[in-house]
C-alpha positions as CSV (number, residue, x, y, z in Angstrom):
1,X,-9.7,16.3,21.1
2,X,-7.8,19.0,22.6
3,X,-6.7,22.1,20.9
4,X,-3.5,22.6,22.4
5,X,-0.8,23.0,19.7
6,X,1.7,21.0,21.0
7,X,-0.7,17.8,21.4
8,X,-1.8,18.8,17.8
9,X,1.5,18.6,16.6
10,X,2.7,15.7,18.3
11,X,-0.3,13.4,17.2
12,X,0.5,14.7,13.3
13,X,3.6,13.8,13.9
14,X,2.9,10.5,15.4
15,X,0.2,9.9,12.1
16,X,2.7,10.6,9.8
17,X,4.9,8.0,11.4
18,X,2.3,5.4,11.4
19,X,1.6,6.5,7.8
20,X,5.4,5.8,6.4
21,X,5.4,2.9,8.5
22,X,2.1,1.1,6.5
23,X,3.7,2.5,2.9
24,X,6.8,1.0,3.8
25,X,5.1,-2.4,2.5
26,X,5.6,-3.0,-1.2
27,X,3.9,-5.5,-3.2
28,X,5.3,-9.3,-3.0
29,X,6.7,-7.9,0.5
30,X,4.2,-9.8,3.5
31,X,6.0,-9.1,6.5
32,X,8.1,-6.4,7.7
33,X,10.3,-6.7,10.9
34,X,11.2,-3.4,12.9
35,X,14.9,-3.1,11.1
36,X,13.1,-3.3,8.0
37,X,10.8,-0.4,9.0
38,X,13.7,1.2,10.3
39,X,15.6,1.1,7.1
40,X,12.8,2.0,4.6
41,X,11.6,5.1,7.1
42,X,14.9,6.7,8.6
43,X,12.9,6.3,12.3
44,X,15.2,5.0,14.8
45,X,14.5,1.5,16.9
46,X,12.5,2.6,19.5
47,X,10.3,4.9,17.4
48,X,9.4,1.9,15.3
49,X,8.7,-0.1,18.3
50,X,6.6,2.5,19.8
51,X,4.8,3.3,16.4
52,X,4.2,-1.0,15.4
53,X,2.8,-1.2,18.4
54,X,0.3,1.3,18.1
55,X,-0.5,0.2,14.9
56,X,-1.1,-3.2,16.3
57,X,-3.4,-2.0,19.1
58,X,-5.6,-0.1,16.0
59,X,-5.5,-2.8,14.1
60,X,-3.8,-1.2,10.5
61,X,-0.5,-4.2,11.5
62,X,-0.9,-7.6,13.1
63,X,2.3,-9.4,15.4
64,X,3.7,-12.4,14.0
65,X,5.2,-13.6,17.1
66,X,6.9,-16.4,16.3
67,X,9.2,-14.7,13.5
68,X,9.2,-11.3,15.1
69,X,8.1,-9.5,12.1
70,X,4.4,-7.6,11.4
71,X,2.4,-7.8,9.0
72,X,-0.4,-5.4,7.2
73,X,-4.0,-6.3,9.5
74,X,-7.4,-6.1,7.7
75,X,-8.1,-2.7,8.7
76,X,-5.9,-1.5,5.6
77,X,-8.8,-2.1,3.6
78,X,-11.0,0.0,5.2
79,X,-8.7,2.9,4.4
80,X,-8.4,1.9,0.3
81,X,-12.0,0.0,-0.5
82,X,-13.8,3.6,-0.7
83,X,-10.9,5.0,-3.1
84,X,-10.8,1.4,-5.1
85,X,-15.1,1.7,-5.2
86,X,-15.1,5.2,-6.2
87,X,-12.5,4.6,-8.9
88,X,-15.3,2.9,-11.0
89,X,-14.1,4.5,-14.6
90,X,-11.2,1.6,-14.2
91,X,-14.1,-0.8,-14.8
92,X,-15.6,0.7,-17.5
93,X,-12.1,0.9,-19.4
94,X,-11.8,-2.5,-18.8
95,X,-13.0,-3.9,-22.5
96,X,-11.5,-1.2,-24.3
97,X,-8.4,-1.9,-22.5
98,X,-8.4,-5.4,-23.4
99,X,-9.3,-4.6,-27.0
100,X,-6.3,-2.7,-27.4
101,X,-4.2,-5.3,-26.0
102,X,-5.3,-7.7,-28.3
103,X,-4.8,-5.2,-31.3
104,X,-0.8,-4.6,-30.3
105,X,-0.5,-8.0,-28.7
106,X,0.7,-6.5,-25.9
107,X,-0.4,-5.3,-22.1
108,X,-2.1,-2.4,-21.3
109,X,-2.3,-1.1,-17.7
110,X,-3.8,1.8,-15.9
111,X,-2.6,3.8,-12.7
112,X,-3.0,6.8,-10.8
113,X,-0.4,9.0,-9.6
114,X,0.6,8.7,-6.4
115,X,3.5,11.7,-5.4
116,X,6.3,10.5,-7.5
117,X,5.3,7.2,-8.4
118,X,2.4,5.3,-10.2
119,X,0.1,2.7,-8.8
120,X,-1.5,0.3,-11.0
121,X,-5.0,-0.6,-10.4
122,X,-6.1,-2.4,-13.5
123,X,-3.8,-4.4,-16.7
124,X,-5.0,-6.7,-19.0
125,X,-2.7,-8.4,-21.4
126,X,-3.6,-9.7,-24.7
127,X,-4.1,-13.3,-25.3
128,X,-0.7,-13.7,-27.8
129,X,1.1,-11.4,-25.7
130,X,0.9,-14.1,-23.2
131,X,1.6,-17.3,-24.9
132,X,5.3,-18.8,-24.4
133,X,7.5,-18.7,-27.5
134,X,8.4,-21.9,-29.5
């Protein structure tokens, strides 16, 4: 690695891009084509090309060449399994979790905060809670 600035900057820059790109997916949301990406990030055409690409050659995004679109590659779990293994207190709230679900009948769900928004990890909903009314 080289410690000229302007390289420095320029591969932050480029990581950041590739970052926004892999958030851009949303759960529910499989495949992404580059007008997608586009939309969600503010990066023009050719950035997104340039940047899928990459991503595709490191393996975080895999091609789906026959509806032009990309999809998230198995390397994304290499980046969250530590986090998710490390969170091990979501396990061990687990039964109290569901206890108190079944006492209000309800759903209880944990997350952690992540810049503006909240990611669930773990919910459990009580048994009554999740029977259809007659």
């Amino acid at each position: 690695m080289t410690n000229d600035p302007d390289h420095r900057q320029q591969a932050s820059h480029t990581l950041s891009k590739g970052l926004a790109l892999l958030c851009a997916f949303r759960p529910g949301e499989f495949h992404l084509g580059n007008k997608e990406f586009a939309e969600c990030t503010g990066f023009s055409n050719p950035t997104v090309s340039r940047v899928t690409k990459m991503l595709v050659d490191l393996g975080y995004l895999r091609h789906l060449g026959p509806i032009g679109r990309h999809a998230l590659a198995n390397a994304v779990l290499t980046l969250g399994y530590p986090l998710m293994v490390n969170l091990s207190p979501w396990r061990e709230a687990r039964p109290v979790m569901r206890e108190l679900a079944e006492v209000e009948s309800g759903q209880v769900s944990l997350g952690v905060r992540d810049r503006f928004s909240v990611v669930s990890i773990e919910s459990v909903r009580s048994k009554l809670g999740s029977s259809s009314p007659q």
